[in-house]
PASEBA-1860 file (N, C-alpha, C; in nm, 3 decimals):
! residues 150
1> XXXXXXXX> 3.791/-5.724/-3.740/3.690/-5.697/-3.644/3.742/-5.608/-3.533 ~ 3.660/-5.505/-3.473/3.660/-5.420/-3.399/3.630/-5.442/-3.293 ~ 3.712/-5.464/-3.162/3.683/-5.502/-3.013/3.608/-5.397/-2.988 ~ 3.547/-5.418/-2.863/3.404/-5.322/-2.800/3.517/-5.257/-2.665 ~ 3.645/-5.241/-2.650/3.750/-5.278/-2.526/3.767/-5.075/-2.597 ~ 3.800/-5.088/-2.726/3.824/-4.912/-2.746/3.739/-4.804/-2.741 ~ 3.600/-4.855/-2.765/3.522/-4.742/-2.789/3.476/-4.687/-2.639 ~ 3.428/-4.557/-2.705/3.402/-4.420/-2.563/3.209/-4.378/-2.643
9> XXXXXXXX> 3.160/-4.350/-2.509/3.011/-4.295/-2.473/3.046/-4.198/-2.590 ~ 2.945/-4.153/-2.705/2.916/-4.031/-2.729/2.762/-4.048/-2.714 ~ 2.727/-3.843/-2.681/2.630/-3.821/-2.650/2.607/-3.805/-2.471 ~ 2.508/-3.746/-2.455/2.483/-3.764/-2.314/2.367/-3.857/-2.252 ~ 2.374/-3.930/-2.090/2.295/-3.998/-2.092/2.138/-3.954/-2.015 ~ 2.028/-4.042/-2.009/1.936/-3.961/-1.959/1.935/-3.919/-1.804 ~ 2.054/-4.000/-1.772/2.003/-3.947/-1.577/2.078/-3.817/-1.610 ~ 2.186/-3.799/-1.659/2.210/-3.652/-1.666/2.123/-3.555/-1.762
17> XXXXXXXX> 2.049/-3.577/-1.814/1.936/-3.504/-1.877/1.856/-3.464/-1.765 ~ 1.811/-3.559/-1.688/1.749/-3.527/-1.563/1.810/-3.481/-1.467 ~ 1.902/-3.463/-1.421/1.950/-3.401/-1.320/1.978/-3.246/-1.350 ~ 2.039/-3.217/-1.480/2.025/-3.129/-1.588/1.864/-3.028/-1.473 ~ 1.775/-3.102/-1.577/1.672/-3.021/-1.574/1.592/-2.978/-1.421 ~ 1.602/-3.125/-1.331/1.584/-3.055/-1.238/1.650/-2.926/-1.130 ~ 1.741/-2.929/-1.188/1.867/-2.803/-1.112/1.808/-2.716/-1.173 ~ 1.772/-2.668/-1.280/1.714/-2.547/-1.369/1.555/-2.531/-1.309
25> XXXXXXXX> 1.473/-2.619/-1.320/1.399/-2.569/-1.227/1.363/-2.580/-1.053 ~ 1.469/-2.608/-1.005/1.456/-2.542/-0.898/1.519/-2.395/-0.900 ~ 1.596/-2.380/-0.982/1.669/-2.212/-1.020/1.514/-2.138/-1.022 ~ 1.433/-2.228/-1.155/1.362/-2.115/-1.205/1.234/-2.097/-1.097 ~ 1.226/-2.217/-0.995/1.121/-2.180/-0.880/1.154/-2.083/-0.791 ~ 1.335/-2.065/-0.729/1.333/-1.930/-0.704/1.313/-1.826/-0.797 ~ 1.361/-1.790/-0.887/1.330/-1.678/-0.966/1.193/-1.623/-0.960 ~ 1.068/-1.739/-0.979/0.942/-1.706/-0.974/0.917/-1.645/-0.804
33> XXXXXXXX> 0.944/-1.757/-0.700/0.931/-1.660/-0.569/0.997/-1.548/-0.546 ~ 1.091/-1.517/-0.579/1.177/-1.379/-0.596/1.063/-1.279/-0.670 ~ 1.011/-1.309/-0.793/0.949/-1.215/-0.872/0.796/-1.175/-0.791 ~ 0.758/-1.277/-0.680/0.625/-1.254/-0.611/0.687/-1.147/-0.497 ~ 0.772/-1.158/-0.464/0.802/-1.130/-0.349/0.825/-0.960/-0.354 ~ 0.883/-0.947/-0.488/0.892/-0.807/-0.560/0.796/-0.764/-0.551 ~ 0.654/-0.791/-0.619/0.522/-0.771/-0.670/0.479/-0.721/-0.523 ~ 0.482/-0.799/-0.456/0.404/-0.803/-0.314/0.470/-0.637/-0.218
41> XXXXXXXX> 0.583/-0.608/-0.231/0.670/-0.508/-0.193/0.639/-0.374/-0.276 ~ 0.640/-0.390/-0.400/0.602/-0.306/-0.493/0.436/-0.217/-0.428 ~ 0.363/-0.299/-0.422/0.215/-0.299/-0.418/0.212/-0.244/-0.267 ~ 0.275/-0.286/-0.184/0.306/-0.214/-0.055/0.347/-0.075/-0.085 ~ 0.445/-0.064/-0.087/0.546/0.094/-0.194/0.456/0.173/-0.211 ~ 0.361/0.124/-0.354/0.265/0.203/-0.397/0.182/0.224/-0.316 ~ 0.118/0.165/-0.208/-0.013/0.192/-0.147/0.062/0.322/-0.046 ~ 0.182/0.282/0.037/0.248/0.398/0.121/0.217/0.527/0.057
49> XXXXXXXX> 0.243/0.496/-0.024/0.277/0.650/-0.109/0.169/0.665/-0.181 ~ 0.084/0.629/-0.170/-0.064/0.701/-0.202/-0.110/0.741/-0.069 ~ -0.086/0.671/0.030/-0.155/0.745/0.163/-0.065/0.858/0.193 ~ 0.067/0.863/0.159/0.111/1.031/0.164/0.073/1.164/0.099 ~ 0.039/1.104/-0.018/-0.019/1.197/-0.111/-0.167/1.246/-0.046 ~ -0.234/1.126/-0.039/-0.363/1.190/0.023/-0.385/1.213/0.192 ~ -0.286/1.213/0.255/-0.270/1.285/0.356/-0.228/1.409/0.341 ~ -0.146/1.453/0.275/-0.102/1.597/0.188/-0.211/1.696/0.140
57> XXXXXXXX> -0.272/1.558/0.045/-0.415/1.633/-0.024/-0.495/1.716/0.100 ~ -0.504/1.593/0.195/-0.612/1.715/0.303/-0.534/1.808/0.393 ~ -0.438/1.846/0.411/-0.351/1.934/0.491/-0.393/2.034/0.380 ~ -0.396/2.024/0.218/-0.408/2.136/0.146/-0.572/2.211/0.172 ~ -0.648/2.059/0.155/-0.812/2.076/0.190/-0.857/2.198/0.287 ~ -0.766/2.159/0.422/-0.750/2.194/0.549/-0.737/2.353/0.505 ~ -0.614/2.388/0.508/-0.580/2.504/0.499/-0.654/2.620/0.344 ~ -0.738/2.535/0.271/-0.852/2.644/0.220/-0.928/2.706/0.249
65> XXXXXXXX> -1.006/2.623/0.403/-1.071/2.654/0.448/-1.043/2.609/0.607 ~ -0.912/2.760/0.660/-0.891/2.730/0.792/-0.968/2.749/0.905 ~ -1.095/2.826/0.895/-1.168/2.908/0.974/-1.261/2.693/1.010 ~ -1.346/2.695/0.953/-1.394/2.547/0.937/-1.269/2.449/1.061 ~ -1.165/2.461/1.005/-1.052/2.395/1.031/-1.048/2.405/1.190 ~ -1.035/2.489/1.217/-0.977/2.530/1.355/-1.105/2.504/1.405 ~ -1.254/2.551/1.363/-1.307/2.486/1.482/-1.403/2.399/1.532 ~ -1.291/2.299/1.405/-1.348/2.131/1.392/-1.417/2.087/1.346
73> XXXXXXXX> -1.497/2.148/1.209/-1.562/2.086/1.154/-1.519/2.009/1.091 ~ -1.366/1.995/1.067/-1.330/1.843/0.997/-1.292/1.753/1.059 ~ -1.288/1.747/1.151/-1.240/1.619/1.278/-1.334/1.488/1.255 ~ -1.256/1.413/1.205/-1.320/1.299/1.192/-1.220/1.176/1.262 ~ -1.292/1.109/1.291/-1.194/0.972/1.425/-1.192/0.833/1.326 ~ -1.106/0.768/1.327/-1.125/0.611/1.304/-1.284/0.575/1.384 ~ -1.345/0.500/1.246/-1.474/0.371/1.322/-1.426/0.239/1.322 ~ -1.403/0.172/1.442/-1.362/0.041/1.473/-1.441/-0.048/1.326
81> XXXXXXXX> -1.582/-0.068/1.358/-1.631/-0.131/1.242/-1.617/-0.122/1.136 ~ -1.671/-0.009/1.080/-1.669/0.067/0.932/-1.627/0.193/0.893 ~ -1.593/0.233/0.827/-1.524/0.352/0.794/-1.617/0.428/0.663 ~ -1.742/0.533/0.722/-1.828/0.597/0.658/-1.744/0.717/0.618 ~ -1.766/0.800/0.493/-1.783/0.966/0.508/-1.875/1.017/0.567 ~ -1.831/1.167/0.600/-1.985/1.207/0.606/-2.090/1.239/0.526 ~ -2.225/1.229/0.576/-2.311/1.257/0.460/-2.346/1.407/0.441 ~ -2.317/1.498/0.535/-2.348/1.646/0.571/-2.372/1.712/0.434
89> XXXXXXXX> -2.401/1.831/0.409/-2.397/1.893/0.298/-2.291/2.018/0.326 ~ -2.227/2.037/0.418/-2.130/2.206/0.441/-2.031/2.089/0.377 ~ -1.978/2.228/0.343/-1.850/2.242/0.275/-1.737/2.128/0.277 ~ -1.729/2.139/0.487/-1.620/2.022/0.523/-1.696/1.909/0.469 ~ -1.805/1.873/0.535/-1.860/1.729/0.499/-1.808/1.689/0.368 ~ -1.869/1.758/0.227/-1.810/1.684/0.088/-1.654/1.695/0.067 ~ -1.591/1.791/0.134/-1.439/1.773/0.110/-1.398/1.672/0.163 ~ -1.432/1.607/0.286/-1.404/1.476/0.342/-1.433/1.352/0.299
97> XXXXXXXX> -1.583/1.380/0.241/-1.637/1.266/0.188/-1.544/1.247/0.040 ~ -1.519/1.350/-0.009/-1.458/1.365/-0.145/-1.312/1.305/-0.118 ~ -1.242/1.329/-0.019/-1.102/1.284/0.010/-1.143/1.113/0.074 ~ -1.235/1.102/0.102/-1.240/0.952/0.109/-1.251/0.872/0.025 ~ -1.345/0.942/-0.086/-1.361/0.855/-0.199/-1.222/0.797/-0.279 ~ -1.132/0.950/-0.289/-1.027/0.976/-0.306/-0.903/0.851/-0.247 ~ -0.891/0.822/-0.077/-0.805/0.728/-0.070/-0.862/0.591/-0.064 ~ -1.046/0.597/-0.121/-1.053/0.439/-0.157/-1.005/0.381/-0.275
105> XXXXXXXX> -0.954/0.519/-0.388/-0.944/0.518/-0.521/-0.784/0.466/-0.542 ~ -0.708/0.552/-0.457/-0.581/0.506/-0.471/-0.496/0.413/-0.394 ~ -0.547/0.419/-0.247/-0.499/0.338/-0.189/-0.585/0.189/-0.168 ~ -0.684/0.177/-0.155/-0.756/0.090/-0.185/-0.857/0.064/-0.132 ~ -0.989/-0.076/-0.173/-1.105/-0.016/-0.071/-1.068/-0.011/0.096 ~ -1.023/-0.069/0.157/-1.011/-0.095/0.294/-0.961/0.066/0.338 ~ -0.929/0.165/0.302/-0.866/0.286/0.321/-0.898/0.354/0.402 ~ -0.904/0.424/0.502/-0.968/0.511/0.605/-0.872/0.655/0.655
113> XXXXXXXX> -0.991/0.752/0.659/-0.897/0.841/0.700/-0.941/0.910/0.842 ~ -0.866/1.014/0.922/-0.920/1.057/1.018/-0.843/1.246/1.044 ~ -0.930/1.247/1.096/-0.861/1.406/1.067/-0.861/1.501/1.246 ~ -0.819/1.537/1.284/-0.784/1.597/1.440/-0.718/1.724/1.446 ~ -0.805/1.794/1.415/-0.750/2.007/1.428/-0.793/2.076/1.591 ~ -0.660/2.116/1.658/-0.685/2.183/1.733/-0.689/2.340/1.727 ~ -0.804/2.427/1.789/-0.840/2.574/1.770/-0.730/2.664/1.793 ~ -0.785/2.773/1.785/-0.662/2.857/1.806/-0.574/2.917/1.723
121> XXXXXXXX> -0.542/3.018/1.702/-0.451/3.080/1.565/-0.348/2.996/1.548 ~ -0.275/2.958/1.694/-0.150/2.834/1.598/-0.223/2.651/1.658 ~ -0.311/2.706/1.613/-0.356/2.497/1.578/-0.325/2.473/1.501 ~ -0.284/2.329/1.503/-0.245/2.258/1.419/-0.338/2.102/1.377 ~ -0.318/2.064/1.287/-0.433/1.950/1.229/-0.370/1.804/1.212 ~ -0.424/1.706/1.256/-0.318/1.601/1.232/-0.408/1.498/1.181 ~ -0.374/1.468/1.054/-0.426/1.388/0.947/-0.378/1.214/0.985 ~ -0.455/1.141/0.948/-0.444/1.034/0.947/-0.499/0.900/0.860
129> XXXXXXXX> -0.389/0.823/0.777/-0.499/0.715/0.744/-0.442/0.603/0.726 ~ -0.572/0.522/0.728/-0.519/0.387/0.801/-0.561/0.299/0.649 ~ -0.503/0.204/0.639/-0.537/0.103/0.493/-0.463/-0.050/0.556 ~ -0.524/-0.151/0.475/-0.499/-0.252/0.503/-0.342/-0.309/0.417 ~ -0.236/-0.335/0.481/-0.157/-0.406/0.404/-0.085/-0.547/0.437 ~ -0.184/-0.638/0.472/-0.169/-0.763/0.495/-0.085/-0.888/0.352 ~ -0.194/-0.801/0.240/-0.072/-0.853/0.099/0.057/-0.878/0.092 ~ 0.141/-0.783/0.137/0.258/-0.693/0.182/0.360/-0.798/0.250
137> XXXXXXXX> 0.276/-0.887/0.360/0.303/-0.995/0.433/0.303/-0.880/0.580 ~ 0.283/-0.723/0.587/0.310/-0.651/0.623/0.197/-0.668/0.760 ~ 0.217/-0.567/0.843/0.110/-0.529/0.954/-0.038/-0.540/0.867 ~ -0.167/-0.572/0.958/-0.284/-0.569/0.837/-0.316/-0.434/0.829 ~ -0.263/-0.363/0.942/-0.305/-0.205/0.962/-0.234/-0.129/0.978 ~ -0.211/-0.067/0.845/-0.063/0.044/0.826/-0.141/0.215/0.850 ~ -0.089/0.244/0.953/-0.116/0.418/0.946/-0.031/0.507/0.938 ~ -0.042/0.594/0.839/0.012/0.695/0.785/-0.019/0.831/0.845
145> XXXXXX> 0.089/0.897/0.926/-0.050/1.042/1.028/0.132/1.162/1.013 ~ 0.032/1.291/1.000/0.114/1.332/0.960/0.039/1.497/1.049 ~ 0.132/1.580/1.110/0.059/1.667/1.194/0.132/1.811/1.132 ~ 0.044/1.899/1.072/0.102/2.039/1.027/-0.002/2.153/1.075 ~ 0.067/2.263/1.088/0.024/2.416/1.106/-0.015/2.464/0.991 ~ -0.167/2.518/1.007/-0.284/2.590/0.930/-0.231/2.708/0.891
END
C-alpha cells in the first residue's frame, strides 16, 4: 500500500484558472480602450485635414474669380445659430454654396465656413471653418482659418 505522505498536485487548480483569466481580461479591457481612443484621434486627424483641404479648395475658388473676390462678394461670416449657404444665383453665391455642401461632405454635417477678402490689388482673403469635434474628446469648436494673397 501506497501512503498519501508522497504524492504531488498534478494539473492546475481552479482559483488559479481564475486569477489566470481575470489578469487577461483586464489586459484585454485596456487593449479595447486603447483601440477607442485611437478611433476617436483618427476621426479627429481626418476631420483636420479635410478642413485644410477645403479651406485650400476656396483660396483656389477665390483666386478664379479675383475681381468678385476683392470686392466681397464672397465674404461670408459665421451664423451663431445656423450655418446657411447662400441662395443667390451669381457666380460667388453657388461657389460658396457648392464649397459648403462640399465641407458638409467631408468634414461633417456640423461644418461651417466663412470667408473675409479685403479690396485692393494686394488684398488678401482669409478663409475660415469651423466643425464640431467634441468626439475627439477635443474643443466642440475646432477652427481652421487660413489667410492668403489673390
Amino acid at each position: 500500500m501506497r501512503g498519501h505522505h508522497g504524492t504531488r498536485q498534478a494539473g492546475v487548480s481552479l482559483i488559479e484558472v481564475v486569477v489566470a483569466l481575470f489578469v487577461l481580461s483586464i489586459g484585454m479591457l485596456g487593449m479595447a480602450g486603447l483601440q477607442m481612443a485611437s478611433l476617436r484621434a483618427n476621426q479627429s486627424s481626418y476631420e483636420r485635414s479635410a478642413a485644410v483641404l477645403g479651406a485650400y479648395t476656396m483660396i483656389d475658388r477665390l483666386r478664379a474669380d479675383v475681381a468678385a473676390a476683392q470686392a466681397g462678394s464672397y465674404n461670408i461670416e459665421f451664423a451663431d445659430d445656423a450655418c446657411d449657404a447662400p441662395e443667390g444665383s451669381s457666380f460667388a453665391d453657388t461657389q460658396l454654396a457648392a464649397w459648403f455642401g462640399d465641407l458638409r461632405t467631408s468634414v461633417g454635417p456640423s461644418a461651417c465656413g466663412a470667408v473675409s477678402c479685403t479690396g485692393g490689388i494686394a488684398g488678401s482673403c482669409v478663409v475660415s471653418v469651423r466643425w464640431d469635434d467634441s468626439r475627439a474628446r477635443g474643443a466642440s469648436d475646432q477652427v481652421f482659418q487660413i489667410e492668403a494673397r489673390l
